[in-house]
C-alpha positions as CSV (number, residue, x, y, z in Angstrom):
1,X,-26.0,58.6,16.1
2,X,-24.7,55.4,14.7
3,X,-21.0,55.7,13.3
4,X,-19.8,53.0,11.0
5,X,-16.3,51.9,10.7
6,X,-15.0,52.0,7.7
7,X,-14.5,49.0,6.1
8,X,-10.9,47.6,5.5
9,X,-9.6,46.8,1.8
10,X,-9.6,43.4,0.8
11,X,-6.7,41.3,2.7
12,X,-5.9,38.4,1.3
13,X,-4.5,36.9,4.6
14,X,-7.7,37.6,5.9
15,X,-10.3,36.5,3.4
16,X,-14.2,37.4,4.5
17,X,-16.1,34.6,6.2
18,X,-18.0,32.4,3.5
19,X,-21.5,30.4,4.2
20,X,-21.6,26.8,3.2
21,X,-23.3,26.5,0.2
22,X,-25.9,24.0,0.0
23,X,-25.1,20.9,-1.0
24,X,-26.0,19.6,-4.9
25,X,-28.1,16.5,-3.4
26,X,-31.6,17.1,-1.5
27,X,-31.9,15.5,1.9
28,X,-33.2,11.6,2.2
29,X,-36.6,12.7,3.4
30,X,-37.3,14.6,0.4
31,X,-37.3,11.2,-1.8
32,X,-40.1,9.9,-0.7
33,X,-39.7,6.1,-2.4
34,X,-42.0,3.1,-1.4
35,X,-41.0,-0.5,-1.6
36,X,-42.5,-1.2,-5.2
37,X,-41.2,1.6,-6.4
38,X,-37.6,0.5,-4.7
39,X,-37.7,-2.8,-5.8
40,X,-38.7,-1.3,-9.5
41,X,-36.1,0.5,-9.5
42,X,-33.4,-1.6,-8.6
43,X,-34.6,-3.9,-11.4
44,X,-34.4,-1.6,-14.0
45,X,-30.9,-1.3,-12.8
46,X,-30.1,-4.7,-12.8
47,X,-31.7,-5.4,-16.3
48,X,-29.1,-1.9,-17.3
49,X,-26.4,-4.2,-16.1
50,X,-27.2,-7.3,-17.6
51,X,-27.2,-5.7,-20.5
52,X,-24.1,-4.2,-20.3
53,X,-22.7,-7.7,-19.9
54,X,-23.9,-9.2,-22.6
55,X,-22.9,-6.6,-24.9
56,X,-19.2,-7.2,-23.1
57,X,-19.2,-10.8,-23.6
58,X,-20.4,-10.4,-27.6
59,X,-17.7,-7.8,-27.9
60,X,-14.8,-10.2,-26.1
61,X,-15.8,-13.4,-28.5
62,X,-15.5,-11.1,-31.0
63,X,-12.2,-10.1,-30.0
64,X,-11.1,-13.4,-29.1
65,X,-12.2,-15.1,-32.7
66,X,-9.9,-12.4,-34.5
C-alpha cells in the first residue's frame, strides 16, 4: 500500500519549483541559410537602410530650408 502525503497549502516563502520555459527563438541549426540566400538577405537589408536614409536626408533639407 502506497500512502501519499498530503500535500501542503500554497507557501509563498516556498514557491513550487518552475521549468524553464522555452525560449521565443529556435536554435541556429534550425535556420538552415546558404550563402546566396545570406548574402540576399543582407542586401535587402541594406537597400531597407538606404532607404531610410534618404528619406532622412529629404526630411532634414526640408527642415533646414524652413
Amino acid at each position: 500500500m502506497i500512502r501519499l502525503e498530503p500535500r501542503n497549502p500554497y507557501d509563498p516563502l516556498r514557491p513550487i519549483p518552475i521549468e524553464p520555459r522555452p525560449g521565443p527563438f529556435r536554435p541556429p541549426r534550425e535556420y538552415p541559410v546558404g550563402q546566396e540566400e545570406l548574402g540576399r538577405m543582407l542586401k535587402e537589408i541594406l537597400d531597407k537602410l538606404t532607404l531610410i536614409e534618404n528619406r532622412l536626408k529629404t526630411i532634414e533639407e526640408h527642415l533646414k530650408s524652413r
